[in-house]
N, C-alpha and C positions, 0 to 999 in steps of 0.2 A: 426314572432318573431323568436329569434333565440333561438336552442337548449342549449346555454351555457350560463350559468350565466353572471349577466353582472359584467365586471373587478372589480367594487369596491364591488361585495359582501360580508360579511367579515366570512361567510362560507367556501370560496373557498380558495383551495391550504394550508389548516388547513396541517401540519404533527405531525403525532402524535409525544406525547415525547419521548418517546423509541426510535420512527425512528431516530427523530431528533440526541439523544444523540451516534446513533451509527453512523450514517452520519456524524456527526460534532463534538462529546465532545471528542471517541475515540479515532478516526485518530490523533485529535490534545495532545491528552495525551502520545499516542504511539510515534507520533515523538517529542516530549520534550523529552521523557526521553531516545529514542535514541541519542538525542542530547547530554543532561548533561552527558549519558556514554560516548559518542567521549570525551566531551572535558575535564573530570576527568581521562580517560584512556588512553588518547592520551600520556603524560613523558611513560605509561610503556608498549607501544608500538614500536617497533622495526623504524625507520624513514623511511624503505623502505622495502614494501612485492611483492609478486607474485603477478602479474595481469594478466598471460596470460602463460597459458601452452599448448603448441604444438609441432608441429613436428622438428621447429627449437630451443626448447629450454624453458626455464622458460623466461617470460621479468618480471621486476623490475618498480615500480612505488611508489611515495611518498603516504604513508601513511595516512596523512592528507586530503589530496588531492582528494584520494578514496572515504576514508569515507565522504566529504564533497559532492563528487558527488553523492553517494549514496544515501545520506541523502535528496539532491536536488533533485534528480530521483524519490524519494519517497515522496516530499513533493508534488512534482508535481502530479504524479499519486493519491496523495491521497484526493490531493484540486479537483482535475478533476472528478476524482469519486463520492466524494461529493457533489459538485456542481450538478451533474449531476442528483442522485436520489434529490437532496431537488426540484431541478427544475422541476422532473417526478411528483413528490408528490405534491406541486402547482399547476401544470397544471392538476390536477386529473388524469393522465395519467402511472399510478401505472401496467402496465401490465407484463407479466411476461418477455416477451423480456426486455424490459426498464430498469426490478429489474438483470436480468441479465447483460447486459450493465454496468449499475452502480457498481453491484457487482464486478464483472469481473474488474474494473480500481480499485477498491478500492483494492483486492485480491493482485494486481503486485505493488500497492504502498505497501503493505505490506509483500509482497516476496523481493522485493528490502530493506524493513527494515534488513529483514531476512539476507541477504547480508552483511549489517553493523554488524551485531549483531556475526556474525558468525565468519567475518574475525576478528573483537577486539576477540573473545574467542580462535580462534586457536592461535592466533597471541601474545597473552598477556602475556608479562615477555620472551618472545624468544627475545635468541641475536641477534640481526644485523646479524652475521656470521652464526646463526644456522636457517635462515630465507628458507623456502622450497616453493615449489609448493604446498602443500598440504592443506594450506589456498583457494587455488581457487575451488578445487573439494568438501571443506566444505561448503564453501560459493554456491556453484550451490547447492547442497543438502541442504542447509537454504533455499533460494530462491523457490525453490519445493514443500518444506511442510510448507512451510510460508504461500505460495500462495494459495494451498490445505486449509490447515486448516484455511486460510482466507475464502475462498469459501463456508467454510461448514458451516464456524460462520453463516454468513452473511444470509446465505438460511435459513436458521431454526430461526435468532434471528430479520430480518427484515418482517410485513406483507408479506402477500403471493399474488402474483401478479396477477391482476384480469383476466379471461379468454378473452380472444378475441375471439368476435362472428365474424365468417367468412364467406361471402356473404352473409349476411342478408342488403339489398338492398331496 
């Protein structure tokens, strides 16, 4: 017989509601309401910001645009993340690599929010002509403690992931 349940048990791959609600209810709340801010704040946003400060200069990029990739950067990583632990939590395979893993994608979908959230607040009510670099080094600093403070939710607020016995053979 074999060690693993068999598929239709209806024990198996149980996650708990807590997990569940921070796998799947939060992400998806976080990126609505990044969303409704683009597109409520988008008139008092500037049409074109900083995306890129280097050694030849600031470069210039549509506004819209950004944030719309941002937001997709973020949807992505956060669907991926998610997916990822409910899939670990199914498979009873909850170990602490795996809760890492998970955490880890869910973390950069939400440093990348941090990104959105950062450029609309430096960026909000500046003229077109008074538009600077200094939206890009805000926005890497969101993205930082985004991802940080993602990391530390996630450890403490999702079970604790089960040990792995090693060469027990």
């Amino acid at each position: 017989m074999s060690e693993h349940p068999h598929p239709q048990d209806p024990s198996q791959g149980v996650v708990e509601p807590r997990a569940f609600c921070i796998l799947v209810f939060v992400p998806i709340c976080a990126l609505a309401l990044v969303a409704v801010l683009v597109l409520f704040l988008i008139p008092l946003l500037p049409e074109h910001i900083a995306m890129h400060v280097g050694p030849d200069g600031v470069g210039y990029g549509s506004t819209p645009l950004m944030l719309a990739i941002t937001c997709a950067a973020a949807a992505l990583a956060l669907a991926i993340g998610s997916i990822t632990g409910l899939g670990f939590f199914k498979a009873e395979h909850w170990y602490q690599k795996e809760k890492l893993i998970s955490i880890g994608i869910l973390s950069l979908g939400y440093g990348v929010l941090g990104i959105s959230l950062a450029t609309m607040a430096s960026t909000l009510g500046v003229e077109q002509s008074a538009v600077s670099g200094n939206s890009v080094g805000t926005s890497m600093l969101a993205f930082v403690l985004g991802f940080i403070a993602a990391l530390w939710f996630h450890i403490g607020a999702l079970p604790a992931g089960k040990m792995e016995q090693l060469g027990s053979q």
